[in-house]
TORLUM-667163 format. One record per residue: x, y, z of N, C-alpha, C, CB in turn; residue in three letters. Coordinates in steps of 0.02 Angstrom, whole numbers, plus 50000, padded with zeros to 5 digits. Glycine has a CB too. Example, Ala and Ser with C-alpha at 12.3 -4.5 7.8 and 13.67 -1.06 7.14 Angstrom:
# TORLUM-667163
506604971650390506154977550390506604983550390505654977650452ala
506424988850354506844994750357506455000250394507044997050286ser
//
This chain:
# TORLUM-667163
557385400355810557595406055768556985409255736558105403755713unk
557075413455751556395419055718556515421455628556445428455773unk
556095416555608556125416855516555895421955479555715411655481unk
555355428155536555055431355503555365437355445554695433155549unk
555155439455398555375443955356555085449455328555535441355317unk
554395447655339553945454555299553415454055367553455452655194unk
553255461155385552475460255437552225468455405552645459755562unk
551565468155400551065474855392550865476355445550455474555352unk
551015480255478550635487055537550185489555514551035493655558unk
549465489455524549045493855520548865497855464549175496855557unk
549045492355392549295494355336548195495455308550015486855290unk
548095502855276547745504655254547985508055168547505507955308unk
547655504155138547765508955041547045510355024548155502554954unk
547125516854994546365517555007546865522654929545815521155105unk
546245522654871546405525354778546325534654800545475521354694unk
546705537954760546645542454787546365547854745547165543254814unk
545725551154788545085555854727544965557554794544305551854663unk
544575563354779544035567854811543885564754878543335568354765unk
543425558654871543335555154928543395547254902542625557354964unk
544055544454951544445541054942544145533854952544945543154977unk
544365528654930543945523054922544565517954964543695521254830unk
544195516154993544675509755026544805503655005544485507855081unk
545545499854972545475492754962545615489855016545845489954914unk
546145491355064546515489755113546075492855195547285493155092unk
545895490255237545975493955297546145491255358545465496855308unk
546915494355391547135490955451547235483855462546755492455494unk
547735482855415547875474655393548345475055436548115471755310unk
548455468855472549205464555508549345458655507549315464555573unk
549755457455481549905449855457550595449955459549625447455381unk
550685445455474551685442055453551815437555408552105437555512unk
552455437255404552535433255338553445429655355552455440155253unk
553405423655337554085420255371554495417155321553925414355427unk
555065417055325555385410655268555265405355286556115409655254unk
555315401055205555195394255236554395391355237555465394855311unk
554195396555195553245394655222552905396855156552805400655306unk
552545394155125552135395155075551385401055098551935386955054unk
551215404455085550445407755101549895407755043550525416055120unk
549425406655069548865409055019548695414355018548335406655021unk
548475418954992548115424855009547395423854972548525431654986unk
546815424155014545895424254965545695429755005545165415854973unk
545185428754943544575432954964544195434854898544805439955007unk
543605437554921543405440754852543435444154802543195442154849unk
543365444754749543595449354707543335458954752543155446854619unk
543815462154740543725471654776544045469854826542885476254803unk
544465463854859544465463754936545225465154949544165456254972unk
545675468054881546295469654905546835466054894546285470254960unk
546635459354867547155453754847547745457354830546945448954786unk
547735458754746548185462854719548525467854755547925465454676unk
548125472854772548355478354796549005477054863547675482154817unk
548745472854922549275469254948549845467354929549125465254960unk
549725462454862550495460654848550955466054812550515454054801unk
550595470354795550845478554765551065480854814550335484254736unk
551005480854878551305483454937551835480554945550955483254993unk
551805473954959552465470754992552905468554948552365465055035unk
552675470454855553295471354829553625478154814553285467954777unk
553335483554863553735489854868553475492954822554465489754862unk
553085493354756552885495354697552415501054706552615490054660unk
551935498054768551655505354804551655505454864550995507554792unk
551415513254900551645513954968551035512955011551995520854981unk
550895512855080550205511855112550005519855105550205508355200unk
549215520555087548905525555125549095528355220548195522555117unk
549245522255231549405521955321549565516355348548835523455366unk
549775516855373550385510355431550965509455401550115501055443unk
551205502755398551855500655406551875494655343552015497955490unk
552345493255306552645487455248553385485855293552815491555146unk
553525482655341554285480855362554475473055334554375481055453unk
555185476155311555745470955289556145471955335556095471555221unk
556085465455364556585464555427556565467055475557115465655424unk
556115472055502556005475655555556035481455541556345474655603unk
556335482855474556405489455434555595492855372557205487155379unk
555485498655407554935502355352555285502855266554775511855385unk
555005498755245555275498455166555355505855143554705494355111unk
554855510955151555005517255126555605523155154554405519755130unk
555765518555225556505521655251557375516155203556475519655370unk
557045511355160557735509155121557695511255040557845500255127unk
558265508155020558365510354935557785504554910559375508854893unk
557075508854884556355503954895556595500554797555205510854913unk
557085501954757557345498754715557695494454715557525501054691unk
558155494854753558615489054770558245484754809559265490954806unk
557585483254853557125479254886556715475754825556665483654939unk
556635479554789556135474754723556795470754689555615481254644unk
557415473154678557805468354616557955465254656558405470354564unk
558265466054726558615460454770558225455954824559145463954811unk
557685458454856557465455154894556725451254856557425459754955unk
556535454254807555855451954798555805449554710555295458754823unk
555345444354694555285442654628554555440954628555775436854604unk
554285441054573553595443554558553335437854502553595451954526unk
552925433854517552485429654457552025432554435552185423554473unk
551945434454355551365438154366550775431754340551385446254319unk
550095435854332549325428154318549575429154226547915432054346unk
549595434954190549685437754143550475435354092549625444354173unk
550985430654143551725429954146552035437254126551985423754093unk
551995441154091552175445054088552935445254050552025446654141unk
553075439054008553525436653983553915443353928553215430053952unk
554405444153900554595450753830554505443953776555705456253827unk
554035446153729553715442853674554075441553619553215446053654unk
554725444953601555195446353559555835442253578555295453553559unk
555795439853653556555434453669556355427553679557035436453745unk
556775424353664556905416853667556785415653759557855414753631unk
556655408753785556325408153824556975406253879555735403753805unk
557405407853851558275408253890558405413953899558945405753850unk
558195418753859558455426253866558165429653897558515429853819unk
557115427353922556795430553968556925427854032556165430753954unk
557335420754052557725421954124558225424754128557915417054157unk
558555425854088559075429854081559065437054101559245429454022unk
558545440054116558345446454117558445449054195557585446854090unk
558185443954236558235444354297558915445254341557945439554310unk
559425444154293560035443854302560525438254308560055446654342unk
561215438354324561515433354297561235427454345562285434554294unk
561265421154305561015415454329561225409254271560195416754342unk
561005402954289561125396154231560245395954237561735386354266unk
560235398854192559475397354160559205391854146559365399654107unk
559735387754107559685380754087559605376554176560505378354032unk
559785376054227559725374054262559045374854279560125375154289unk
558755380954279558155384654335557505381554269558235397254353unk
557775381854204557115378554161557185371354164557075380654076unk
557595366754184557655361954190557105358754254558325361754193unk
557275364954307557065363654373556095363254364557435370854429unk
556065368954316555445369854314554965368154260555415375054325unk
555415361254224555245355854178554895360154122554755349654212unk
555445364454086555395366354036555985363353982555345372854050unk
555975359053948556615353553911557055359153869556225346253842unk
557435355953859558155361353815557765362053739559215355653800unk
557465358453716557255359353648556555365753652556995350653615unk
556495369553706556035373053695556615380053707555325371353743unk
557195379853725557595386053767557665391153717558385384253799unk
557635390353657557765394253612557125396953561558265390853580unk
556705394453590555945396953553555795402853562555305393753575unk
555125406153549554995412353548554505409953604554795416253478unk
554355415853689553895415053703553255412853687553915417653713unk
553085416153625552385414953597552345408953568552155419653549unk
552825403853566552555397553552552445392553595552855395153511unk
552405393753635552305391053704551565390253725552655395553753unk
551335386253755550555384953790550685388853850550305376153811unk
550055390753889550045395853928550245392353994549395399653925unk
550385384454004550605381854067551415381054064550215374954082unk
551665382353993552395382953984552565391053980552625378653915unk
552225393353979552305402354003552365403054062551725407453990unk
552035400654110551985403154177552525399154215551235402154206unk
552775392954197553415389354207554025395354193553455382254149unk
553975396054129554765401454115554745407054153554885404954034unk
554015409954189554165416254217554235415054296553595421554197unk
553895408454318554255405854376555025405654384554055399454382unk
555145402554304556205401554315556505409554307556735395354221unk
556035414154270556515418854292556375423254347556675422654243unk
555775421354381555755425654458556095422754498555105426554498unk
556295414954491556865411454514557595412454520556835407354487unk
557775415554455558325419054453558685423454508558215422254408unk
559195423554521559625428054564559475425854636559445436254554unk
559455430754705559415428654750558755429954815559975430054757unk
558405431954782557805433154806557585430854855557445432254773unk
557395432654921556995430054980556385428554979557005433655027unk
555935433954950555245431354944555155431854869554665435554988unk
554755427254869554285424554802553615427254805554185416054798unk
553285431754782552405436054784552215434454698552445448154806unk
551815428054702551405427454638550605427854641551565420854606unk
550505431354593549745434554580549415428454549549705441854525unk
548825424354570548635417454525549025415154476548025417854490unk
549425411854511550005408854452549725404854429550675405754469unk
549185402754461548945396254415548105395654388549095389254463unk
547985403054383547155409154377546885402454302547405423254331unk
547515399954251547255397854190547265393454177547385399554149unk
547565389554230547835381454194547545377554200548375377854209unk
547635369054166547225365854179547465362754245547055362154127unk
547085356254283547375353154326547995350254343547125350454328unk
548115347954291548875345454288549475350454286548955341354224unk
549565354054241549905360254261549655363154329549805365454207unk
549145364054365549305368354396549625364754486548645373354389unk
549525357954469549955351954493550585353154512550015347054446unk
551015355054455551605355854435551675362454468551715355054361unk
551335367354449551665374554474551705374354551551175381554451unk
551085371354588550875370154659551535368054687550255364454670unk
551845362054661552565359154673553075362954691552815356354620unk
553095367354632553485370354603553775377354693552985373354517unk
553115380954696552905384854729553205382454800552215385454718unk
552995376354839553025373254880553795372354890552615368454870unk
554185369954850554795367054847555305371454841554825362754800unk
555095380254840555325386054837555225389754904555045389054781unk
554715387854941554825389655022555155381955059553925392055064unk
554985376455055555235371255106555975369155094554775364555100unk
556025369455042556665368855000557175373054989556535367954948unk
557135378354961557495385254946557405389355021557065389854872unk
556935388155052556725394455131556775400555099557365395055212unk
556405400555049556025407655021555265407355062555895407454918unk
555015414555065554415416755063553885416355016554495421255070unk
553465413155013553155412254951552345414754971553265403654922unk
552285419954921551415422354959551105421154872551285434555007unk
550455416654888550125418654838549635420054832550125416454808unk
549385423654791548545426154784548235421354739548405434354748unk
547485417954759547285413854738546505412354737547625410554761unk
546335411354707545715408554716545425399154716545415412254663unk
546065396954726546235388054693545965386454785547485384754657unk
545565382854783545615377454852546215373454826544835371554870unk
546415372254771547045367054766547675369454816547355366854679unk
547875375854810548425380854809548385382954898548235388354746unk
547495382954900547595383354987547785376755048546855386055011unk
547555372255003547535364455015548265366155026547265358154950unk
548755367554980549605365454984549805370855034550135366154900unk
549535374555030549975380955086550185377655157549365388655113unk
550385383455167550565381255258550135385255313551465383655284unk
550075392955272549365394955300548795400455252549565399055375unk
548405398755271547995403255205547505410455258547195395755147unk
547785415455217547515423255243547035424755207547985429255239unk
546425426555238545985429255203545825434955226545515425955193unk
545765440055152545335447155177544765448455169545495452455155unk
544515449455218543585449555242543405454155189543285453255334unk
542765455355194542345460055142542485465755171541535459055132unk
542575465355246542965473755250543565475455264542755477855295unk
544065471755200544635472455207545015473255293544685477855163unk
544805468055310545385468455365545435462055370545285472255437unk
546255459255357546605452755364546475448455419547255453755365unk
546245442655424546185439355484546545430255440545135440255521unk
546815424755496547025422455471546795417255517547535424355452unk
//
């Protein structure tokens, strides 16, 4: 059975001025359920900008972003970010003002208490304020709520850019047990040999932006 779900055609993003600067050029890569990815490379080499693509957020300068065999910019490219795709950010990107039940809650309906359980966050923290949290119990709650709902792929930006070893132990798990387990898509951008160590395959983009794997 053919698992694949996301592939880039000839995908070029290049910022747009006078004379245009390239992050991206003529990338092809696939992407499958069921499989963890790394994504490296150097800092300018497009990391980001990539996973900005294949979560629909922006469009290519040129080629192709397909979901399912489908050009994302021929579907409802809103209903592809809330339903098909969930986003870790390095930053968590948590709302600073809700309890740490109410920012999975956001993602839509779900048992939160289950998904912070999953992602060994204890009941005596569910009702805290984000901000009292250490930054390896931040990036846990924004794992449980990109967890939330029904999402196929998982695209996190260095989920684990801050932590110490042990946390980032845990998130690695975490990550892993969300493609082998769940048969989500899980791509991450990274700079961790830990994170490439766990993958299943690690993509790197050359200094001249073009994907080879």
């Amino acid at each position: 059975m053919d698992n694949q779900i996301l592939r880039l055609e000839d995908v070029s993003y290049a910022y747009r001025s006078k004379d245009p600067r390239y992050v991206l050029r003529d990338v092809r890569v696939e992407f499958r359920k069921g499989t963890m990815y790394a994504v490296t490379g150097p800092s300018g080499s497009g990391k980001t900008t990539l996973l900005s693509l294949l979560a629909g957020l922006d469009v290519p300068t040129s080629g192709k972003v397909l979901f399912r065999g489908t050009d994302i910019r021929e579907t409802d490219l809103l209903a592809y970010r809330r339903n098909s795709t969930s986003l870790v950010f390095q930053s968590y990107n948590l709302i600073d003002y809700l309890t740490v039940r109410e920012n999975v809650l956001l993602k839509g309906p779900c048992d939160p208490d289950e998904l912070l359980n999953r992602v060994g966050i204890g009941s005596e923290l569910w009702g805290r304020s984000v901000l009292k949290l250490s930054g390896g119990q931040q990036q846990r709650v924004a794992i449980a709520r990109a967890l939330a709902g029904t999402s196929e792929i998982l695209l996190a930006d260095e989920p684990t850019g801050n932590l110490d070893e042990e946390t980032e132990t845990s998130i690695i798990k975490i990550l892993t047990c969300c493609a082998h387990k769940d048969g989500a898509c899980v791509i991450v951008v990274t700079h961790s040999s830990r994170v490439c160590a766990a993958a299943d395959e690690v993509i790197e983009l050359s200094t001249i932006n073009k994907a080879v794997s």
